[in-house]
MIDOSE-1310 file (N, C-alpha, C; in nm, 2 decimals, decimal comma, always signed):
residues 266
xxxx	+1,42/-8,70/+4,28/+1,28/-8,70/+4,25/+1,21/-8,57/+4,29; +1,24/-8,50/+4,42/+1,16/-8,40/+4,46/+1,22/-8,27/+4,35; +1,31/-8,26/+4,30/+1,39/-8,18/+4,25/+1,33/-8,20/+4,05; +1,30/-8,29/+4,05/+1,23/-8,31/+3,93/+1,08/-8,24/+3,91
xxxx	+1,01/-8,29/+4,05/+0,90/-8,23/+4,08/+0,87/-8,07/+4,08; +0,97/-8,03/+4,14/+0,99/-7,90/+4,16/+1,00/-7,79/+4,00; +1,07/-7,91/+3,95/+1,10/-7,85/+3,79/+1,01/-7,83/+3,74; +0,91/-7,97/+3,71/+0,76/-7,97/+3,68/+0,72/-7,88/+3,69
xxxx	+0,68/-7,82/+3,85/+0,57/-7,70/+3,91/+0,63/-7,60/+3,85; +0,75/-7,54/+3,83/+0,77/-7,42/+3,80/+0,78/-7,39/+3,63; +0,75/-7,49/+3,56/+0,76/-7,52/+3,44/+0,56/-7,48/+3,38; +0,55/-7,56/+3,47/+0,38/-7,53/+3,44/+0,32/-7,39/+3,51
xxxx	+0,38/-7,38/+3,62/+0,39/-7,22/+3,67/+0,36/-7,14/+3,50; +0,49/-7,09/+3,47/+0,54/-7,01/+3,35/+0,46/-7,01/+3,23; +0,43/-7,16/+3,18/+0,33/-7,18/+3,15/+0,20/-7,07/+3,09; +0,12/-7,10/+3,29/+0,02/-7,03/+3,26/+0,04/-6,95/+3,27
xxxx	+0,12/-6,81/+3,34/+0,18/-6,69/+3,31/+0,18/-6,68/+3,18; +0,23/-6,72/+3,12/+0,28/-6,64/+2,96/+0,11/-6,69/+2,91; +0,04/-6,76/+2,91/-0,08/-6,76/+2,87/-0,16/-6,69/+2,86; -0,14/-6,63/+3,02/-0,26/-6,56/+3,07/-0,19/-6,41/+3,01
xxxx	-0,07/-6,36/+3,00/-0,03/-6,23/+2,94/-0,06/-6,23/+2,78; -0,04/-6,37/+2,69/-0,08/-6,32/+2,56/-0,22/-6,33/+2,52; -0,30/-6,36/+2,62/-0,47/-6,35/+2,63/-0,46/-6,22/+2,70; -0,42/-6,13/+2,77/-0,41/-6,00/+2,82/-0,36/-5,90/+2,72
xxxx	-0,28/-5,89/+2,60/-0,20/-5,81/+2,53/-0,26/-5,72/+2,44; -0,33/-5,87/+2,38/-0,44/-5,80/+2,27/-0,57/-5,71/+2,27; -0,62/-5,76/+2,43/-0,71/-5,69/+2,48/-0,70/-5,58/+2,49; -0,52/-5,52/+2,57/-0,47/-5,39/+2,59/-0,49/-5,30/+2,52
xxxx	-0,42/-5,38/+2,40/-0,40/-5,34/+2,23/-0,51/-5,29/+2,15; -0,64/-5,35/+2,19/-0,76/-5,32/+2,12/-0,83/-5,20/+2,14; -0,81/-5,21/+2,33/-0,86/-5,10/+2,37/-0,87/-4,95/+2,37; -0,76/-4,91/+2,27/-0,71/-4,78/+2,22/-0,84/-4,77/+2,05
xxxx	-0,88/-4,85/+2,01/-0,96/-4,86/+1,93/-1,07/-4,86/+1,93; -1,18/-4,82/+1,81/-1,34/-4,77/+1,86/-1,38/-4,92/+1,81; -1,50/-4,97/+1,85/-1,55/-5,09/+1,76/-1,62/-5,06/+1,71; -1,58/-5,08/+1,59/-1,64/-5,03/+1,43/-1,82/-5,06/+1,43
xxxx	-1,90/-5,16/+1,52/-2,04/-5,22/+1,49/-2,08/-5,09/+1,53; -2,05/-5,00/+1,63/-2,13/-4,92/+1,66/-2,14/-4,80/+1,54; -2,09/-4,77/+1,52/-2,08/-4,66/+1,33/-2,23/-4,67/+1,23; -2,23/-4,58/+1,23/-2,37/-4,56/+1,09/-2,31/-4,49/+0,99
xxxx	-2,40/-4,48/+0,88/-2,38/-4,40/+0,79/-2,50/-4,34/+0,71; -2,43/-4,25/+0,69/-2,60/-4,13/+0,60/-2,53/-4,08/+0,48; -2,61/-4,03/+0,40/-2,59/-3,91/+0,28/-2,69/-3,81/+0,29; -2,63/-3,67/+0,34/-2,70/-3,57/+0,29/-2,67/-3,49/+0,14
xxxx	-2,86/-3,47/+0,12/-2,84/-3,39/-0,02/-2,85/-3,27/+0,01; -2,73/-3,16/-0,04/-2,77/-3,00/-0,02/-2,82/-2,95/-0,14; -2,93/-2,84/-0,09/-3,03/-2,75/-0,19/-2,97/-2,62/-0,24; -2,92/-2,54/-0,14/-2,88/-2,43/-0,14/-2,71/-2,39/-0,19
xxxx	-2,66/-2,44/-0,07/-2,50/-2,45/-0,06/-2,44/-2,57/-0,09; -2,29/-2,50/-0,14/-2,22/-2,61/-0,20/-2,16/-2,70/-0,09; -2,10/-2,82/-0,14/-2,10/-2,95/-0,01/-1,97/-2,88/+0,08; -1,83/-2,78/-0,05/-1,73/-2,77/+0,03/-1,73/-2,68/+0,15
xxxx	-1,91/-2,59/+0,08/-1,87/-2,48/+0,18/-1,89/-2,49/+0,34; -1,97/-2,58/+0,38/-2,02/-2,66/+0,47/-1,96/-2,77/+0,53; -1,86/-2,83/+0,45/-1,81/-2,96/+0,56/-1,71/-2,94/+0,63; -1,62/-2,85/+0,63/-1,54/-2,79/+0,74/-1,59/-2,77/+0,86
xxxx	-1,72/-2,69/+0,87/-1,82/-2,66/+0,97/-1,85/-2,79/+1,03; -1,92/-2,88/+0,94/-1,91/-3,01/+1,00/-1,81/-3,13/+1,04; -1,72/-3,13/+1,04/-1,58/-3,19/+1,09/-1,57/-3,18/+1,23; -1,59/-3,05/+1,25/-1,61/-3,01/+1,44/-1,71/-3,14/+1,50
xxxx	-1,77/-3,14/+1,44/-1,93/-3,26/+1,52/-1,87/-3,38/+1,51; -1,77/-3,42/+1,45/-1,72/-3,56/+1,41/-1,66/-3,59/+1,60; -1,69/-3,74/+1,63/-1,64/-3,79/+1,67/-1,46/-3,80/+1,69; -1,43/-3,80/+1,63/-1,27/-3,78/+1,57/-1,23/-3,95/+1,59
xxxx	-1,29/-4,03/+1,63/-1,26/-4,20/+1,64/-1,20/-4,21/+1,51; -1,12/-4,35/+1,52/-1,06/-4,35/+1,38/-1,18/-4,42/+1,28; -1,17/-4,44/+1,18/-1,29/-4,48/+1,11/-1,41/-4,39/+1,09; -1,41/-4,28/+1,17/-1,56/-4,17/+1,15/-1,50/-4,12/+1,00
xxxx	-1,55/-4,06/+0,92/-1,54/-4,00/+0,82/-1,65/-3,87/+0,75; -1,59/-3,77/+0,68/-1,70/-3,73/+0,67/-1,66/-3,62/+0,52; -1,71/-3,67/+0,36/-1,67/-3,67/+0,23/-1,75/-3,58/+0,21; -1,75/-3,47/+0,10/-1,77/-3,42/+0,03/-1,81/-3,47/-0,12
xxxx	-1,93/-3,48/-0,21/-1,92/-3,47/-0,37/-1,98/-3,33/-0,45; -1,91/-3,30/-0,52/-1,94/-3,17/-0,54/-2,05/-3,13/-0,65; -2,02/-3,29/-0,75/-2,13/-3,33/-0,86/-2,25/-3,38/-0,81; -2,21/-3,45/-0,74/-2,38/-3,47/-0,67/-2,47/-3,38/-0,58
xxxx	-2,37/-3,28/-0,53/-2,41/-3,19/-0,40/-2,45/-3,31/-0,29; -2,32/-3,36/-0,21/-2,38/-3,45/-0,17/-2,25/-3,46/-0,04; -2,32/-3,46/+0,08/-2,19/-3,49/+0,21/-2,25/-3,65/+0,29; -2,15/-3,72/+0,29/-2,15/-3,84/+0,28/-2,10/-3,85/+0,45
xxxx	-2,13/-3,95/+0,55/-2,09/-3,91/+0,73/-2,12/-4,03/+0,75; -1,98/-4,10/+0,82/-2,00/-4,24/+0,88/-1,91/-4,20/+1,01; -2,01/-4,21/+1,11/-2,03/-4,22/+1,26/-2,08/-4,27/+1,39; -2,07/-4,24/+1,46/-2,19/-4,27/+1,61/-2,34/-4,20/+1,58
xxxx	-2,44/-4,28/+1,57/-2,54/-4,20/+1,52/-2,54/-4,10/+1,62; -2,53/-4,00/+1,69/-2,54/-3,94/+1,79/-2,48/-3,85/+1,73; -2,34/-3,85/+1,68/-2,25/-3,75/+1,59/-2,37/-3,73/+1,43; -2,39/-3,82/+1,39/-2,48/-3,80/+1,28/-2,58/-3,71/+1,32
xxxx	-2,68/-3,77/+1,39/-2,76/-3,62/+1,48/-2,73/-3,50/+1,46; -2,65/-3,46/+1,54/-2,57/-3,36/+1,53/-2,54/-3,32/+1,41; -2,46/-3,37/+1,32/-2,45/-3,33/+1,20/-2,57/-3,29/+1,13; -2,69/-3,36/+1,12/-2,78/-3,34/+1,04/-2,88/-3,25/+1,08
xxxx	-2,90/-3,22/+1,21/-2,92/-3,04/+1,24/-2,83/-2,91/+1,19; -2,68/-2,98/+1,21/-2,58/-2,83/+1,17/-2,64/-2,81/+1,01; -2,68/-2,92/+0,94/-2,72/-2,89/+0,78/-2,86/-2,83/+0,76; -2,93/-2,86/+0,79/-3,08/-2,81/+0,85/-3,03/-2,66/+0,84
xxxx	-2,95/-2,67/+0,94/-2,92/-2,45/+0,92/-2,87/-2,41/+0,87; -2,77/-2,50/+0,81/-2,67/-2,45/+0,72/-2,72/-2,39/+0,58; -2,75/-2,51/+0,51/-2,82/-2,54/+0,39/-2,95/-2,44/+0,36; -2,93/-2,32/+0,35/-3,03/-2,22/+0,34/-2,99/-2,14/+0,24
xxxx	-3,08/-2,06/+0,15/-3,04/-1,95/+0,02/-2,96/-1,90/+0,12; -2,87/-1,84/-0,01/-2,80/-1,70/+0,02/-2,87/-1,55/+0,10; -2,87/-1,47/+0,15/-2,89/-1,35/+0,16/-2,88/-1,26/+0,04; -2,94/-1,22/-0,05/-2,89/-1,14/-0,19/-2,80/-1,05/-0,08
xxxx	-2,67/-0,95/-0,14/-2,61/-0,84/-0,11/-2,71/-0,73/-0,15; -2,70/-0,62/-0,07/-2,75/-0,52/-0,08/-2,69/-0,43/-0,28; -2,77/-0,40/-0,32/-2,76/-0,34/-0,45/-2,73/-0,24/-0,45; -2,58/-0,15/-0,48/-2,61/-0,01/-0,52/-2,51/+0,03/-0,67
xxxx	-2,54/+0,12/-0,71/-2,48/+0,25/-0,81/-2,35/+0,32/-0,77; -2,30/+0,35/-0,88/-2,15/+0,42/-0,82/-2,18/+0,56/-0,94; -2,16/+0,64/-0,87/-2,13/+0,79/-0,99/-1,97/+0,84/-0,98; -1,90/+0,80/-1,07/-1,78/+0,83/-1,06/-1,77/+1,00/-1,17
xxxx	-1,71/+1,10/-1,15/-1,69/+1,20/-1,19/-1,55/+1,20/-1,22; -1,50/+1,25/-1,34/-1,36/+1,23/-1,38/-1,27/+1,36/-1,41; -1,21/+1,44/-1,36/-1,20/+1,56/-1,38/-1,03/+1,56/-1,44; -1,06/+1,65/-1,56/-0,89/+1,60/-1,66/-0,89/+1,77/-1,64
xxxx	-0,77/+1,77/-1,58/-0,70/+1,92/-1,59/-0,59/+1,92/-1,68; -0,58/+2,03/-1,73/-0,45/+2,05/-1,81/-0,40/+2,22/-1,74; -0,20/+2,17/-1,70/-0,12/+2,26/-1,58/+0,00/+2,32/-1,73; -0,01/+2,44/-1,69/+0,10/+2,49/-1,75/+0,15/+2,58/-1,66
xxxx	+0,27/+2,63/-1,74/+0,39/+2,74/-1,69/+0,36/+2,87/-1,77; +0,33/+2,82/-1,87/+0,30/+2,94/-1,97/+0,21/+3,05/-2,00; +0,06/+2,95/-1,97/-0,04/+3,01/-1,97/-0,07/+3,09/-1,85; -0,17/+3,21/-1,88/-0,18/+3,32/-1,76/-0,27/+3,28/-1,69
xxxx	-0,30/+3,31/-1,58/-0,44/+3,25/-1,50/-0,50/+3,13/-1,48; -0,55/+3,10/-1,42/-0,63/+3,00/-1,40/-0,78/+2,97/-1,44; -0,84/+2,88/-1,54/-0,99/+2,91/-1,60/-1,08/+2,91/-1,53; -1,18/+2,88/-1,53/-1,28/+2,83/-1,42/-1,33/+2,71/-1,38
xxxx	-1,29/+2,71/-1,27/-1,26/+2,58/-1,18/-1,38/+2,54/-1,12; -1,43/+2,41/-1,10/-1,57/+2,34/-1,01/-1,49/+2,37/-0,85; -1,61/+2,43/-0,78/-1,58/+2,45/-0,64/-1,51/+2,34/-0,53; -1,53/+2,21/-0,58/-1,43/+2,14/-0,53/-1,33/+2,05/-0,55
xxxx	-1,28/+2,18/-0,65/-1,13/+2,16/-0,74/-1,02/+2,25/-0,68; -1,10/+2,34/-0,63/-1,08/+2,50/-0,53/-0,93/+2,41/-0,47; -0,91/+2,39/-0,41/-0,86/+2,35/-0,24/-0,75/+2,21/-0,31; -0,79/+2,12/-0,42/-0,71/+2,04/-0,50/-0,58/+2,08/-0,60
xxxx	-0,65/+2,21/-0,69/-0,54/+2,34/-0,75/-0,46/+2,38/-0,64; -0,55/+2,42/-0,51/-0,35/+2,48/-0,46/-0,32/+2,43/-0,44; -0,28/+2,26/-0,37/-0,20/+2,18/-0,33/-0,15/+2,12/-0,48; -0,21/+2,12/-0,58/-0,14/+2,16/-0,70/-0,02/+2,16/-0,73
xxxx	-0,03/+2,30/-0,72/+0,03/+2,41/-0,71/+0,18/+2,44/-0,60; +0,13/+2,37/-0,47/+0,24/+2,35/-0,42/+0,33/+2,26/-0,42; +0,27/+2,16/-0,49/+0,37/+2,04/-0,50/+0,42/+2,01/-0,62; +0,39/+2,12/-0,76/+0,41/+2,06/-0,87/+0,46/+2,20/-0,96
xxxx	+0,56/+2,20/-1,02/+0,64/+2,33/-1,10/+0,50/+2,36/-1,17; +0,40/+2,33/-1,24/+0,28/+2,40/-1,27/+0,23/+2,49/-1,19; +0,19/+2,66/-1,25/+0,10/+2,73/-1,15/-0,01/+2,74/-1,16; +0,00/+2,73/-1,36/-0,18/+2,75/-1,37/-0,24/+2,58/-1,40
xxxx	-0,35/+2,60/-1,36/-0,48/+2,45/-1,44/-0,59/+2,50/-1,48; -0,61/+2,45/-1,61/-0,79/+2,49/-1,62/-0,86/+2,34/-1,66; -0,96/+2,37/-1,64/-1,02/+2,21/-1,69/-1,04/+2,23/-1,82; -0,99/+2,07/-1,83/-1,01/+2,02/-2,00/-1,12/+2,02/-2,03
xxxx	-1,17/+1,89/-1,97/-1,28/+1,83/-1,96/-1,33/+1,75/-1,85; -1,50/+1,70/-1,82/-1,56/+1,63/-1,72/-1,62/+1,50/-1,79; -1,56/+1,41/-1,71/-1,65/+1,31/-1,78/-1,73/+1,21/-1,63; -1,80/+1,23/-1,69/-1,95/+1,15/-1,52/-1,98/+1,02/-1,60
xxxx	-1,97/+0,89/-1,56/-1,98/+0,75/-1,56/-2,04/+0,70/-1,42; -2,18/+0,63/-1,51/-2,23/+0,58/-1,36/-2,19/+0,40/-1,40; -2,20/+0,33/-1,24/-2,16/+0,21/-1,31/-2,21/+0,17/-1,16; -2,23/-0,03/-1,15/-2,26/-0,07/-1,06/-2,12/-0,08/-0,97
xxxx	-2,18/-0,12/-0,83/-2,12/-0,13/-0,76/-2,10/-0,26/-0,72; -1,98/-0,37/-0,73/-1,99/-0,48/-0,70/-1,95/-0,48/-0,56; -2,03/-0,64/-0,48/-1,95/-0,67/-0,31/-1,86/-0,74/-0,34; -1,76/-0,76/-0,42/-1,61/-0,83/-0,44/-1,60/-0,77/-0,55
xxxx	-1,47/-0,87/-0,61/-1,39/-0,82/-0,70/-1,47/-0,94/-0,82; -1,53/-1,03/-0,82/-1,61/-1,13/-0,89/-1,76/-1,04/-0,92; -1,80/-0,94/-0,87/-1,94/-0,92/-0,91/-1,89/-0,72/-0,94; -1,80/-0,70/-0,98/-1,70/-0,57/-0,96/-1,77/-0,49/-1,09
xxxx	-1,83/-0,40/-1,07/-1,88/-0,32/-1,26/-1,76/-0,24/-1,28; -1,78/-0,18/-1,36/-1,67/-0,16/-1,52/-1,69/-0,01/-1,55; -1,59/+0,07/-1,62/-1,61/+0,15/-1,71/-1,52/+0,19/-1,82; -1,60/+0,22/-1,95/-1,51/+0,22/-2,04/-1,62/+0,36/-2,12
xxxx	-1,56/+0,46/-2,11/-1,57/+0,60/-2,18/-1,43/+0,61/-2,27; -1,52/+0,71/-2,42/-1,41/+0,74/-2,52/-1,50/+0,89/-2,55; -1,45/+1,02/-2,56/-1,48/+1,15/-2,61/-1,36/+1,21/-2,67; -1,41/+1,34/-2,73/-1,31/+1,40/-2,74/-1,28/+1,58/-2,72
xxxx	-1,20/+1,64/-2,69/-1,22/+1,77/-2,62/-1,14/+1,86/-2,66; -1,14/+1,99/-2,63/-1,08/+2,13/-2,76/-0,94/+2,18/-2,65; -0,84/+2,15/-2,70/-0,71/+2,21/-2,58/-0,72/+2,37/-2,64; -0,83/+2,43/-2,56/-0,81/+2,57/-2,55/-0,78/+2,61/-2,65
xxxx	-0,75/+2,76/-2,65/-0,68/+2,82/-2,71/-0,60/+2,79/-2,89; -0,51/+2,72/-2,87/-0,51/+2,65/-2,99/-0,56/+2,59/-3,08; -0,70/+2,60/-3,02/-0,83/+2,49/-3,11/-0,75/+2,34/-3,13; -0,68/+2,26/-3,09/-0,61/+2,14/-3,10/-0,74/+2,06/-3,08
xxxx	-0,77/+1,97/-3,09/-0,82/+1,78/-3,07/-0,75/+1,72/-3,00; -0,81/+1,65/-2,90/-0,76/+1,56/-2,82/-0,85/+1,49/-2,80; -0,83/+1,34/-2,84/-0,95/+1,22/-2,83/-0,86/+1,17/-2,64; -0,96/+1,10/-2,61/-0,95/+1,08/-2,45/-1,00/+0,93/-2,42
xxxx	-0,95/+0,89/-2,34/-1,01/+0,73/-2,29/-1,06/+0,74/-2,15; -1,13/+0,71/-2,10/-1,13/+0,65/-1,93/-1,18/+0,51/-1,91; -1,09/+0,42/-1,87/-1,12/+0,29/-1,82/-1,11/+0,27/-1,68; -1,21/+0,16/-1,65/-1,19/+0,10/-1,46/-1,20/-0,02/-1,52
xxxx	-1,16/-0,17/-1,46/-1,20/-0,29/-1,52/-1,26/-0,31/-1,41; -1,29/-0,28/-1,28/-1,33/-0,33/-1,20/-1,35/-0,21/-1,10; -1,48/-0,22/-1,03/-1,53/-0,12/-0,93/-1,61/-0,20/-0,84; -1,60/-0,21/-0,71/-1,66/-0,29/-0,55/-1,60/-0,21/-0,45
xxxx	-1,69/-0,29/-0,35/-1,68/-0,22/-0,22/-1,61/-0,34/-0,14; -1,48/-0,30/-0,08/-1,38/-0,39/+0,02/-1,50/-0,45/+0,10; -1,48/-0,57/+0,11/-1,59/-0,68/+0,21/-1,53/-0,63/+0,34; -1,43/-0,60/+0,37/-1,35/-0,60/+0,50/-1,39/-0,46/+0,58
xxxx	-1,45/-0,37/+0,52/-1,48/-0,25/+0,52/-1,62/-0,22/+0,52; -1,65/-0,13/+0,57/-1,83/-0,13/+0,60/-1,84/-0,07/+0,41; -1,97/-0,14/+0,39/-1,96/-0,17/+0,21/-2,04/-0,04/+0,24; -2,04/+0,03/+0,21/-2,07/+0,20/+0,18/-1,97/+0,30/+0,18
xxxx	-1,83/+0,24/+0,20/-1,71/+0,38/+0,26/-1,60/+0,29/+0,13; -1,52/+0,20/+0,20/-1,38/+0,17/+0,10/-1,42/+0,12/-0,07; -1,37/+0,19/-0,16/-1,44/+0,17/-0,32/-1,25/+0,12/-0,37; -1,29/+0,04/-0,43/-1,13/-0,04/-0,51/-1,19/-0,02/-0,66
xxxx	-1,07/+0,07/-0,72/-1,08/+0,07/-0,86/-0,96/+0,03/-0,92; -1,02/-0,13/-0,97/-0,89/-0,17/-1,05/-0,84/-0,14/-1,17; -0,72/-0,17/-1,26/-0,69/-0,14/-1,36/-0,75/+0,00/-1,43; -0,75/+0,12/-1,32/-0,79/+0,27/-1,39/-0,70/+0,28/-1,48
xxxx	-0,72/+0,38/-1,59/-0,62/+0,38/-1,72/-0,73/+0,51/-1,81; -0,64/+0,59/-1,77/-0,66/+0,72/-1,84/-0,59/+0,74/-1,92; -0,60/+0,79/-2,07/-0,52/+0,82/-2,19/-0,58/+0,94/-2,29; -0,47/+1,00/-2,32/-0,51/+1,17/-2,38/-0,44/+1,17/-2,49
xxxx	-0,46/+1,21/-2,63/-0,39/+1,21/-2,73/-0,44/+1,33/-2,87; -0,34/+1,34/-2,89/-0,40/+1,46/-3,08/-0,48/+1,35/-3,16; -0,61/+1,45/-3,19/-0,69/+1,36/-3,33/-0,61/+1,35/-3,42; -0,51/+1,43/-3,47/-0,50/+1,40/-3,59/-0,32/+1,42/-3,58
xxxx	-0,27/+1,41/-3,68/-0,10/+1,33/-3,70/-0,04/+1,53/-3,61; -0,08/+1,58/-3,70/-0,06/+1,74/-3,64/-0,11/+1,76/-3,53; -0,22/+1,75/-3,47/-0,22/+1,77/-3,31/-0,14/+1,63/-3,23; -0,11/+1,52/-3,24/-0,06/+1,46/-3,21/+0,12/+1,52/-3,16
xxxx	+0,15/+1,60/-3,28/+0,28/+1,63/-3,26/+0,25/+1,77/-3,15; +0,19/+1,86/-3,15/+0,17/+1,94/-3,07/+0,12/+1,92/-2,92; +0,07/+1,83/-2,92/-0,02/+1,77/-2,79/+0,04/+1,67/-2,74; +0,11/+1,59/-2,81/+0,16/+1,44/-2,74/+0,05/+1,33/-2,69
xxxx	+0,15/+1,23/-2,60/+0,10/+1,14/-2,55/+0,02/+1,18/-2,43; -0,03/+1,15/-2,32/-0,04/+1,08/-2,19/-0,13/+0,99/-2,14; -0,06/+0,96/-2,07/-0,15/+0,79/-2,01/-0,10/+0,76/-1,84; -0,25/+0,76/-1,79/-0,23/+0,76/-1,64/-0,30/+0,61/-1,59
xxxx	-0,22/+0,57/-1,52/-0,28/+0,39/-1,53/-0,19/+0,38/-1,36; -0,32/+0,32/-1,29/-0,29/+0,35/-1,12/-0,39/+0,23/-1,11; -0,36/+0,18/-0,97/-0,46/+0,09/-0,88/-0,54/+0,24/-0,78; -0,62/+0,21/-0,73/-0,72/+0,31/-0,64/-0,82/+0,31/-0,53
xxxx	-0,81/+0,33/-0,43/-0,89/+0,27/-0,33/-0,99/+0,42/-0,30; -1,08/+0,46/-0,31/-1,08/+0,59/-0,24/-1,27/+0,56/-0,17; -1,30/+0,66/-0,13/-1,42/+0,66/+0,00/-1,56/+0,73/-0,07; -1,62/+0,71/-0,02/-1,76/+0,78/-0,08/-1,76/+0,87/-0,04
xxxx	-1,81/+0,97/-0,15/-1,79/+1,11/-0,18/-1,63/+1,19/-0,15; -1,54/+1,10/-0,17/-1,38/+1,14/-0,18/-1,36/+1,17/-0,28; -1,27/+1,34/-0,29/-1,20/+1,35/-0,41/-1,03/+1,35/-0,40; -0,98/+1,31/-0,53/-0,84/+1,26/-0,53/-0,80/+1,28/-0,65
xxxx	-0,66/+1,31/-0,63/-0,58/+1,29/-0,74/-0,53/+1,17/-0,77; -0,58/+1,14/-0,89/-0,57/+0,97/-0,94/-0,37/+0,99/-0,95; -0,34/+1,11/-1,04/-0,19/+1,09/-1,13/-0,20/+1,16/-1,23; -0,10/+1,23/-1,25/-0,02/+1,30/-1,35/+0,06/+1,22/-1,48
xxxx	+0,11/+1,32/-1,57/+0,13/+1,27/-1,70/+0,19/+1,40/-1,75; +0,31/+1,35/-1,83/+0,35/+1,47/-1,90/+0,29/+1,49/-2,08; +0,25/+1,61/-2,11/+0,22/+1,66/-2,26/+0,31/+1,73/-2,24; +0,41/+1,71/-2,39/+0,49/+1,80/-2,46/+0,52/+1,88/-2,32
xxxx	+0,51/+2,02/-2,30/+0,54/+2,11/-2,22/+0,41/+2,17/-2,12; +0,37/+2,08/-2,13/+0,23/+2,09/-2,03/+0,21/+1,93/-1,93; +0,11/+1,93/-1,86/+0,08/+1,84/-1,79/-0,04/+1,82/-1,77; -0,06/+1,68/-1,76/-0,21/+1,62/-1,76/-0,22/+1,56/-1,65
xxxx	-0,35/+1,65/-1,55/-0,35/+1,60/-1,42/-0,46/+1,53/-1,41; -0,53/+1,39/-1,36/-0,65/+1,32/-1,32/-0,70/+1,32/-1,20; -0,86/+1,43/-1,21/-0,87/+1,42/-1,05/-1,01/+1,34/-1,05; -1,08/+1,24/-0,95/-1,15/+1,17/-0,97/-1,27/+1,21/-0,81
xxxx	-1,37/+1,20/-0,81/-1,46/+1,17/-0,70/-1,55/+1,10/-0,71; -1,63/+1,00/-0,63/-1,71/+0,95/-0,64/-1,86/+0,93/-0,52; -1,95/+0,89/-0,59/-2,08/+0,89/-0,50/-2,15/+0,76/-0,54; -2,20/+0,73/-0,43/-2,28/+0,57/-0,41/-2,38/+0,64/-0,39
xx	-2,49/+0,54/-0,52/-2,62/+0,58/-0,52/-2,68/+0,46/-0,51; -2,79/+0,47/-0,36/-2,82/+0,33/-0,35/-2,96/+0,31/-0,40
């Protein structure tokens, strides 16, 4: 009988043990979780800026709880934020400052100066050269079987100056010019498809000229054969008020040198 009893007690013991642990488990369980009642939600409208450019910014302010959220629409201009209103707060000040016009970029002009030399072996002397062509002829000269250069021609293209490669001005010049001596014709091209100032760089000094593409040729079927092709086609980074040798090109038995400088006019 006592041994029956005993059974009982420890029977009902266990019991309420296991009772009281699976009323304890869930609670444990829960407690890693936010309660969802406390959460709000808003929509902000943006005026100025787009929603993507701004909600990364805003992510930081988030709660990080599971359930916080915080959407982007791009058609609506619209950032959507379900949070602790406290986080929302927060959020809806960072937009307040965020959400403002742009700053226009400062506006300037580019004067690009295009200088086409033509280098021979044959011809005597050197023609007359612009003063800061001076000091570009002898290194010329020392690096290239050409001794003499005279200038062909100058061609001056002014063009804007874009702050990226998306707002980048252009040039596209066509003339044509007398190869010395021989009275020959040569029609000429100069193209940039793009001209800006490197963002990464203080926007008054680094200039990117993409897709340059210089081309020299005979007007007519007979100067063509006497003059040839050339075509100088380079990428180009150079500095305000820098001059440079874009690239060389071979004519028949002469050579077509491209020397380039440029000036920002603001």
């Amino acid at each position: 009988m006592r041994k029956l009893k005993l059974i009982l007690i420890l029977t009902a013991l266990f019991a309420c043990f296991g009772t009281a642990l699976a009323q304890q488990k869930p609670a444990d369980a829960q407690s890693n979780f936010v309660d969802f009642t406390g959460f709000k939600g808003k929509i902000f409208e943006l005026k100025y800026r787009s929603p993507e450019e701004i909600s990364d910014v805003l992510r930081t302010l988030s709660s990080g709880f599971k359930g916080a959220t915080i959407s982007s629409n791009r058609e609506l201009r619209t950032i959507t934020v379900r949070d602790f209103p406290e986080n929302i707060a927060a959020i809806e000040e960072a937009i307040k400052r965020l959400d403002v016009p742009k700053t226009p970029r400062p506006t300037a002009d580019i004067e690009v100066t295009a200088y086409v030399l033509i280098a021979s072996t044959t011809e005597t002397g050197n023609g007359v050269l612009p003063s800061n062509l001076k000091n570009v002829v002898t290194q010329l000269q020392n690096t290239l079987a050409f001794k003499n250069y005279r200038l062909l021609t100058t061609v001056i293209q002014r063009s804007k100056l874009g702050g990226s490669r998306n707002e980048s001005g252009n040039i596209n010049s066509k003339g044509t010019a007398v190869m010395g001596e021989q009275n020959l014709s040569a029609n000429y091209q100069f193209r940039v498809n793009g001209i800006w100032a490197d963002a990464r760089e203080n926007a008054a000094t680094a200039i990117n000229f993409e897709n340059l593409v210089f081309s020299l040729s005979g007007v007519t079927p007979d100067d063509q054969r006497q003059i040839g092709l050339g075509e100088i086609q380079t990428q180009l980074t150079s500095r305000d008020g820098e001059t440079v040798v874009v690239g060389t090109a071979s004519l028949k038995d002469k050579g077509l040198i491209l020397v380039l400088s440029n000036k920002i006019i603001k």
